[in-house]
Each structure stands twice: as C-alpha cells, then as structure tokens.
VEXKEVEX-111888 format. One record per residue (C-alpha): residue number from 0; residue in one letter; x, y, z. Coordinates in Angstrom, 3 decimals. Last residue first. Layout:
BEGIN
NUM_A_X_Y_Z
...
END
This chain:
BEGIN
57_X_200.543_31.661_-48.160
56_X_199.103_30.180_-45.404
55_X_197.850_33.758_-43.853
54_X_195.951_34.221_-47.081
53_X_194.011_30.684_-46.589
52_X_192.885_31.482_-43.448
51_X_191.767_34.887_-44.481
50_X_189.710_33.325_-47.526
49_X_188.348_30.781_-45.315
48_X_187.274_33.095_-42.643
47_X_185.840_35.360_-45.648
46_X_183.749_33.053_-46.847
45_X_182.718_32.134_-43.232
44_X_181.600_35.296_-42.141
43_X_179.588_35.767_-46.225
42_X_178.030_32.548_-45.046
41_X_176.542_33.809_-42.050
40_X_175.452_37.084_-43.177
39_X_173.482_35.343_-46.458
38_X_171.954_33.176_-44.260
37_X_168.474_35.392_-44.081
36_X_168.725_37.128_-47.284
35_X_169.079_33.252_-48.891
34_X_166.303_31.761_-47.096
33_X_163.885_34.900_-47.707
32_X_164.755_34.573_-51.649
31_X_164.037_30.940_-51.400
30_X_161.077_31.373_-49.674
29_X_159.895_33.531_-51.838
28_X_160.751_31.684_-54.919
27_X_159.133_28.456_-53.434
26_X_155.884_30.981_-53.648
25_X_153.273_32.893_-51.313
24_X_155.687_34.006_-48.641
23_X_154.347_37.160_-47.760
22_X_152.032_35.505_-44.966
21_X_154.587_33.691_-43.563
20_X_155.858_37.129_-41.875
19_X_159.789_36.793_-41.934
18_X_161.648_38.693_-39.462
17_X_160.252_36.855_-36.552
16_X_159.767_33.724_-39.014
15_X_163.428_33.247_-39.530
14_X_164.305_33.603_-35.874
13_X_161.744_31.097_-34.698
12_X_163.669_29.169_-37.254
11_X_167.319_29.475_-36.295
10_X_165.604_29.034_-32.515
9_X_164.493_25.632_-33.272
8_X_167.183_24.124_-34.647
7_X_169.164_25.406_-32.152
6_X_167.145_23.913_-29.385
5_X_167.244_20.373_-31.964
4_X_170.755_21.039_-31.657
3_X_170.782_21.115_-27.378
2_X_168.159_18.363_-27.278
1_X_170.844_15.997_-28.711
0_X_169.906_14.320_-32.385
END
C-alpha cells in the first residue's frame, strides 16, 4: 500500500476516535453503532450520487 492511503487510513481513524471516546465503547455493538453514525454521511453522498446518475440516464 502507498504512504499516501496508509495517511488516509490513518486520518479516517484519528477522526473516528476524536469524536469517539474509546472509553464508551464497551461492546462489538458499540462499535458497530459508532461505525455506522460515523460513515453514515458518506454513504448517504454516494447513495444519492448513484441515484442522481441513474435519473439523468433515464
């Protein structure tokens, strides 16, 4: 892997932990649920790129 995705890497979870303290994650289910509220954003943006890109072919 380059040094400029394993920077990404990196920052996607400094991010995470910034606005997740790993001291309320006591459980896979927390982590899931923080996981899931924090990509949530990002994979609503490309839902609804596919969905427009898909509405202008038709």
């Amino acid at each position: 892997m380059g040094k400029k995705v394993e920077k990404e890497k990196n920052e996607i979870v400094e991010e995470f932990f910034r606005r997740n303290d790993p001291k309320d994650i006591k459980s896979m289910n927390d982590m899931y649920t923080a996981w899931k509220s924090f990509f949530a954003p990002a994979f609503q943006q490309l839902l609804d790129a596919e969905m427009e890109t898909k509405l202008r072919v038709f």
